[in-house]
VEXMIFI-868981 format. One line per 5 residues: number of its first residue (from 1); for each residue x, y, z of N, C-alpha, C. Coordinates in pm, whole numbers, padded with zeros to 5 digits, m for minus. Example, Ala and Ser with C-alpha at 12.3 -4.5 7.8 and 13.67 -1.06 7.14 Angstrom:
2
1 = 01319,m00569,00780,01230,m00450,00780,01320,m00330,00780 ~ 01285,m00225,00708,01367,m00106,00714,01290,00003,00787 .
END
This chain:
95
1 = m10610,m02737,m00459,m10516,m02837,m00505,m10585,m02938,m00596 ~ m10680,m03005,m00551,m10784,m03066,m00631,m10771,m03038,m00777 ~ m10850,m02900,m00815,m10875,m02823,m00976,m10695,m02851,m01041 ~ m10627,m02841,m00967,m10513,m02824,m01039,m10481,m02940,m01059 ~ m10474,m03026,m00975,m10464,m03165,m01047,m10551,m03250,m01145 .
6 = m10703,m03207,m01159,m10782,m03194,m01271,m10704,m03159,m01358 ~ m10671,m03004,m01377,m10646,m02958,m01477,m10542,m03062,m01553 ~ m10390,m03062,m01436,m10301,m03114,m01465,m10288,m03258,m01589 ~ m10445,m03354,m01521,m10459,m03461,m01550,m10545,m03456,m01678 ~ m10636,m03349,m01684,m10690,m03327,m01830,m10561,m03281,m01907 .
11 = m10477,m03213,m01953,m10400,m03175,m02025,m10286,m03293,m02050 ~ m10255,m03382,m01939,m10160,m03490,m02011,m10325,m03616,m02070 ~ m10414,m03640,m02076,m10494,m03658,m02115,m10484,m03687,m02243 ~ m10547,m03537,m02307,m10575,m03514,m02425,m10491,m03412,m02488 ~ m10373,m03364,m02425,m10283,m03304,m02499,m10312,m03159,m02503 .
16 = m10405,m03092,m02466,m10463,m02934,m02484,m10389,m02830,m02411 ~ m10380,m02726,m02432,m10342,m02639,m02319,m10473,m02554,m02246 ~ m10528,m02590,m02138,m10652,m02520,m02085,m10659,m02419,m02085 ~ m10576,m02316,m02112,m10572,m02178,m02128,m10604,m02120,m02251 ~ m10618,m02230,m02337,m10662,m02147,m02497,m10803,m02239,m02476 .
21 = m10878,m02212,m02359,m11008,m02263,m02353,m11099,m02216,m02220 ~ m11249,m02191,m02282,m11326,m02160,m02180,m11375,m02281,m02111 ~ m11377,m02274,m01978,m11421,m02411,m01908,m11543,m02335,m01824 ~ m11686,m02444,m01836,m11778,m02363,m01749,m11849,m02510,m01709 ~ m11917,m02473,m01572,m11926,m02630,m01546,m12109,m02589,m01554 .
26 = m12157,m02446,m01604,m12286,m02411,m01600,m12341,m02476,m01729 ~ m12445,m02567,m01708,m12530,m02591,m01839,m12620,m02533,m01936 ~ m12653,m02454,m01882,m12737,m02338,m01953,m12636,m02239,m02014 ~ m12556,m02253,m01961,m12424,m02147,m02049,m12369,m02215,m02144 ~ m12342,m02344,m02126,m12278,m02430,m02205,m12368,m02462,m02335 .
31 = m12513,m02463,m02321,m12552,m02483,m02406,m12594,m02331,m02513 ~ m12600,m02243,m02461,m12597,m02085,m02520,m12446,m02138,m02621 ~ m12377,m02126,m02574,m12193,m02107,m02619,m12222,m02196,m02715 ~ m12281,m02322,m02691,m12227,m02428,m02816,m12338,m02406,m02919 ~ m12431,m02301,m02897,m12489,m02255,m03054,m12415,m02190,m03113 .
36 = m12297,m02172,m03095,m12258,m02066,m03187,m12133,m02118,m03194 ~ m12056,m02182,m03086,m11915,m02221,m03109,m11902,m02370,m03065 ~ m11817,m02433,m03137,m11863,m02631,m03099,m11755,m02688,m02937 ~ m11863,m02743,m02895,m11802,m02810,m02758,m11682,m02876,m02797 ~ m11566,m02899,m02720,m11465,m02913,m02777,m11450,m03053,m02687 .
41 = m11448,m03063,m02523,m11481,m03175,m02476,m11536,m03143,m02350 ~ m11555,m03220,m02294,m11603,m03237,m02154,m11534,m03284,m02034 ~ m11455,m03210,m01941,m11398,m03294,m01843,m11478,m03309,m01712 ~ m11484,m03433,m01677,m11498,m03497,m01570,m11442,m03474,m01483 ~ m11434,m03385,m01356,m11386,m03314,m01271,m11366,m03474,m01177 .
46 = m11493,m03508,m01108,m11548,m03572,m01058,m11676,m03668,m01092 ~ m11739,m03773,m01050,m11841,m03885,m01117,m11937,m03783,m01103 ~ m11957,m03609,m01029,m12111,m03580,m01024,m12068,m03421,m01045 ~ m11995,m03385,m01105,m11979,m03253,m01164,m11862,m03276,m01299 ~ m11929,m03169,m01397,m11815,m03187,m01546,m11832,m03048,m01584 .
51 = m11670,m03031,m01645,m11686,m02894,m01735,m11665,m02872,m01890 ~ m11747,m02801,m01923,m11746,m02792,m02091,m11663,m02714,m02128 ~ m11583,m02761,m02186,m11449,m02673,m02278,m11523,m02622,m02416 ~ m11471,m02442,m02435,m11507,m02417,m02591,m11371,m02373,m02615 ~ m11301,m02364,m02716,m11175,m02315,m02771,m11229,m02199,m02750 .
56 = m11084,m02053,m02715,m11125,m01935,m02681,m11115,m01853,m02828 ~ m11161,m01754,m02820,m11153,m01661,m02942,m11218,m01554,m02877 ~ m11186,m01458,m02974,m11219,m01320,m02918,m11369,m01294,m02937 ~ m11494,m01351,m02994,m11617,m01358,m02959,m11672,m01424,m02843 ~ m11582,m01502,m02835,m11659,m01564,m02719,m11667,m01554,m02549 .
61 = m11591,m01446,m02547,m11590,m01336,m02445,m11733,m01256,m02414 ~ m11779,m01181,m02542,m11879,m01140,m02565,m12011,m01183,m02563 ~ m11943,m01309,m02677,m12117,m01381,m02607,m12145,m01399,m02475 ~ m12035,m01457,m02374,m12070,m01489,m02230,m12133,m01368,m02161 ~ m12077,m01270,m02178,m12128,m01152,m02123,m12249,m01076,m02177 .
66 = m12313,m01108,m02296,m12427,m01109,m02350,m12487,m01167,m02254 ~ m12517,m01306,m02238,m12600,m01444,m02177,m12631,m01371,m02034 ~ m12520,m01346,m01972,m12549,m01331,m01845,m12583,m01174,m01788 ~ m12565,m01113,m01913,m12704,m00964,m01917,m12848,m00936,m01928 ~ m12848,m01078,m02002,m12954,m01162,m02068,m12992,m01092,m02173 .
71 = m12894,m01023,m02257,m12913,m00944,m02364,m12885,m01098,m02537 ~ m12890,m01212,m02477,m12814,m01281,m02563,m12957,m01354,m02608 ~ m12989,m01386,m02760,m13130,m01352,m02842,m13130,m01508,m02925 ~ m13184,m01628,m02866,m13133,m01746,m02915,m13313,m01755,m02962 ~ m13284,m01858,m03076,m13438,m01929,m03116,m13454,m02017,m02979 .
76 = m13567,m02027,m02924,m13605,m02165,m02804,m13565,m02315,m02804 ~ m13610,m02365,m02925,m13616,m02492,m02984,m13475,m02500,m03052 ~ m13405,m02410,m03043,m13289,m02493,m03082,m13187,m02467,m02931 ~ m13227,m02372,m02839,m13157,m02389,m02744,m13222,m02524,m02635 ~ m13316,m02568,m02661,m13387,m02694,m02578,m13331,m02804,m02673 .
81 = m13283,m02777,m02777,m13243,m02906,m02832,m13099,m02882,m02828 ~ m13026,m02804,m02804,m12870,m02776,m02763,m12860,m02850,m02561 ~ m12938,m02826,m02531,m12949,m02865,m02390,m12939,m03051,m02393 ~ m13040,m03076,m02455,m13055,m03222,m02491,m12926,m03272,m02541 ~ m12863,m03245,m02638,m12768,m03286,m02693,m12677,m03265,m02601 .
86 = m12604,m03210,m02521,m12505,m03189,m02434,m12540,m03303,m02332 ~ m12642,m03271,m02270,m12679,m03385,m02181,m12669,m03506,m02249 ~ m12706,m03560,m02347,m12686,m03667,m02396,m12561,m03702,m02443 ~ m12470,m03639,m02440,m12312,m03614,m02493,m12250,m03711,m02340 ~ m12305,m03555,m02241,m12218,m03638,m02109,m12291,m03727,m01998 .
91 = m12413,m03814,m02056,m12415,m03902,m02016,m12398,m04032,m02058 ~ m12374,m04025,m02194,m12304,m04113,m02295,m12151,m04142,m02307 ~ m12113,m04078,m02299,m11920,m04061,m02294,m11886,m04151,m02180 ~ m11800,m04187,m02196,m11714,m04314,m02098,m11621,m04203,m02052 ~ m11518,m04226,m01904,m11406,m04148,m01879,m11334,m04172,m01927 .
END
């Protein structure tokens, strides 16, 4: 009941429909995804867990399932600096 009233409360929010979006509350995934496709926002579930929204498209199915084959082939330094930036995104953002 909880998630759904999240959801509920993100969508009168910011107007989105969560279904034309991937939500992952994993950071290391989140930061894979947003090399290639841009974070769209961040919801605040709760003050000590958040999930990263990417708009869906038909690659980005693929990439996820790349990552977690570990078949997915990123430079280092820009995925340690994709990490940084996210973190610094959602500890910067106000609710």
């Amino acid at each position: 009941m909880r998630t759904r009233l999240a959801q509920n409360d993100m969508e009168s929010r910011t107007n989105i429909k969560l279904t034309d979006y991937y939500a992952t509350s994993d950071l290391s995934l989140a930061a894979a995804i947003a090399l290639f496709f841009p974070l769209e926002a961040v919801d605040r579930i709760n003050p000590s867990k958040s999930q990263f929204l990417f708009k869906r498209n038909e690659h980005l199915d693929q990439l996820i399932e790349n990552f977690w084959r570990n078949e997915l082939t990123v430079e280092p330094q820009a995925y340690f600096n994709q990490i940084k930036a996210i973190k610094s995104r959602l500890y910067t953002e106000k609710y």
